[in-house]
C-alpha positions in Angstrom: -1.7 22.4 3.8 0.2 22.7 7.2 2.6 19.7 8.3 -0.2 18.4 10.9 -3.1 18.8 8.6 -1.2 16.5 5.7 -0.7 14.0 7.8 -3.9 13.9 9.5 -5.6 13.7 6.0 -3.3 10.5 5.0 -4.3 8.9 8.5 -7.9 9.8 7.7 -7.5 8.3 4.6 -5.9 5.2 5.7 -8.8 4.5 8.3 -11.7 5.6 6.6 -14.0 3.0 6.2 -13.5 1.1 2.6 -17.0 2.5 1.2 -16.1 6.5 1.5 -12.7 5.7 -0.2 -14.9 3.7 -2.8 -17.7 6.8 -3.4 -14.3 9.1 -3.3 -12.4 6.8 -6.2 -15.8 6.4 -8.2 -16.3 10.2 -8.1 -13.3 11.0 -9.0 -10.3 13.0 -6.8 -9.7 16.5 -7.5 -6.4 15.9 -10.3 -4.6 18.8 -8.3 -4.3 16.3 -5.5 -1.1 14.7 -8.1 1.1 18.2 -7.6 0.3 18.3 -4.0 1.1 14.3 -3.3 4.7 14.6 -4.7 5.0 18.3 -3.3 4.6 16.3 -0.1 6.6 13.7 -0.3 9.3 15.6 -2.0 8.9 13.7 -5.1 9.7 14.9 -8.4 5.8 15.0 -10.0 7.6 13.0 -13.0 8.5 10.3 -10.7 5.3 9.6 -9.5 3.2 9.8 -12.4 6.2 7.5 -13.4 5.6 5.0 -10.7 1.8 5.0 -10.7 1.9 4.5 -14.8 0.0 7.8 -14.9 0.3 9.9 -18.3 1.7 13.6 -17.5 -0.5 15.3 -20.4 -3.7 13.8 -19.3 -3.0 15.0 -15.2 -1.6 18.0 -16.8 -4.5 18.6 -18.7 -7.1 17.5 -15.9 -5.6 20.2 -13.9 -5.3 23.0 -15.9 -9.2 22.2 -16.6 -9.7 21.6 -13.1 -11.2 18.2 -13.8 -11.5 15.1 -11.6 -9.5 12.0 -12.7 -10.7 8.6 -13.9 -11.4 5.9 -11.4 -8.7 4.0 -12.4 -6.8 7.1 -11.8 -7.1 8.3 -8.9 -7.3 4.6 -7.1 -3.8 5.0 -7.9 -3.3 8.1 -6.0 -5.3 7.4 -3.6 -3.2 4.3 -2.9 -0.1 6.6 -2.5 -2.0 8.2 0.0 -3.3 5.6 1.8 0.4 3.8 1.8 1.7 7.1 3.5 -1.3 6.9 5.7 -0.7 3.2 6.8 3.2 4.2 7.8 1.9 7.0 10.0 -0.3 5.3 11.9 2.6 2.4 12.3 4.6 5.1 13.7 2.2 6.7 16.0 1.1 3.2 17.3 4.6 2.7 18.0 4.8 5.5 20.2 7.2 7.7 18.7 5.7 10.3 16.0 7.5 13.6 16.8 9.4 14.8 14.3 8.8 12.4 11.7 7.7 12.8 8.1 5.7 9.9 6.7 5.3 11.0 3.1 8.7 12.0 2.7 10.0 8.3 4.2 7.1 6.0 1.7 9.1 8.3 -1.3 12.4 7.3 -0.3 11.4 3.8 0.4 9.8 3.2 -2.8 12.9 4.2 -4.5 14.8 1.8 -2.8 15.5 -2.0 -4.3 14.0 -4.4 -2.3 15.4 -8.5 -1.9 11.8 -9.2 -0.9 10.7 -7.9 -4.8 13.6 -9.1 -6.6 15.6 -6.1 -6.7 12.9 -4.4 -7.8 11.7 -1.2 -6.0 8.6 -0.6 -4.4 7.5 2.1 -6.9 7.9 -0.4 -9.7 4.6 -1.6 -8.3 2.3 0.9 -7.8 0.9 1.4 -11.2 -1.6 -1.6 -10.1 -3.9 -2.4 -7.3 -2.8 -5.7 -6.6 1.0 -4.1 -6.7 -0.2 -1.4 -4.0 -1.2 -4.3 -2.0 1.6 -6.1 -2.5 3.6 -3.0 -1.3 1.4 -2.1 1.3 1.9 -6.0 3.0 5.7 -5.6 2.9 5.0 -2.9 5.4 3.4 -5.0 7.6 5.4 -7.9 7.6 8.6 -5.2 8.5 6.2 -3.9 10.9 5.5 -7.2 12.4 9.5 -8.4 12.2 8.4 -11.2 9.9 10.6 -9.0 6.9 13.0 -7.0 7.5 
């Protein structure tokens, strides 16, 4: 996938109405889309099944078979996605896109200890959906000024 294309797709994804990420979820994203998220973001693929409490012999195995992953599963990865989606459209709205790389800025920003969690970083919480959330409102409020 070409620079433009990617990020399109996580901007698509972001904005897509809540129902079409819901029938995408329950039918199950290709498990390829794993290798191609963290090829993206320049994330070690052990990192992010790391982060998203995924287990590397069952994505291993779903992609070798070519095989869809479990709801649960890919509403993790899809939150990845949707998180990288969410900064993009922050940055275009703020007028100043060129040159910048969303997915590889959410992967060094997750890795970074936050006060606003403790110490903790932001990847430490995206293994659930209420931690994606979580995450995903910390970006707003630095958006908004109200955390910086």
């Amino acid at each position: 996938m070409k620079a433009l294309e990617k990020r399109t797709t996580f901007h698509h994804l972001y904005r897509v109405d809540p129902q079409t990420r819901i029938a995408a979820i329950r039918k199950g994203i290709p498990a390829s889309m794993v290798g191609e998220l963290s090829s993206t973001m320049g994330m070690s693929k052990e990192l992010l099944l790391g982060s998203l409490g995924l287990s590397r012999a069952t994505i291993s195995r779903k992609e070798k078979d070519e095989t869809a992953l479990s709801k649960d599963e890919s509403e993790r990865v899809l939150g990845v996605a949707c998180l990288i989606g969410k900064v993009q459209t922050m940055v275009e709205e703020s007028g100043v896109p060129a040159g910048f790389d969303a997915a590889r800025w959410v992967a060094d920003w997750l890795a970074k200890p936050l006060p606003a969690l403790g110490g903790a970083t932001p990847a430490s919480y995206m293994d659930t959906f209420e931690g994606q959330k979580l995450v995903a409102e910390l970006l707003s409020m630095s958006q908004s000024g109200a955390y910086a």
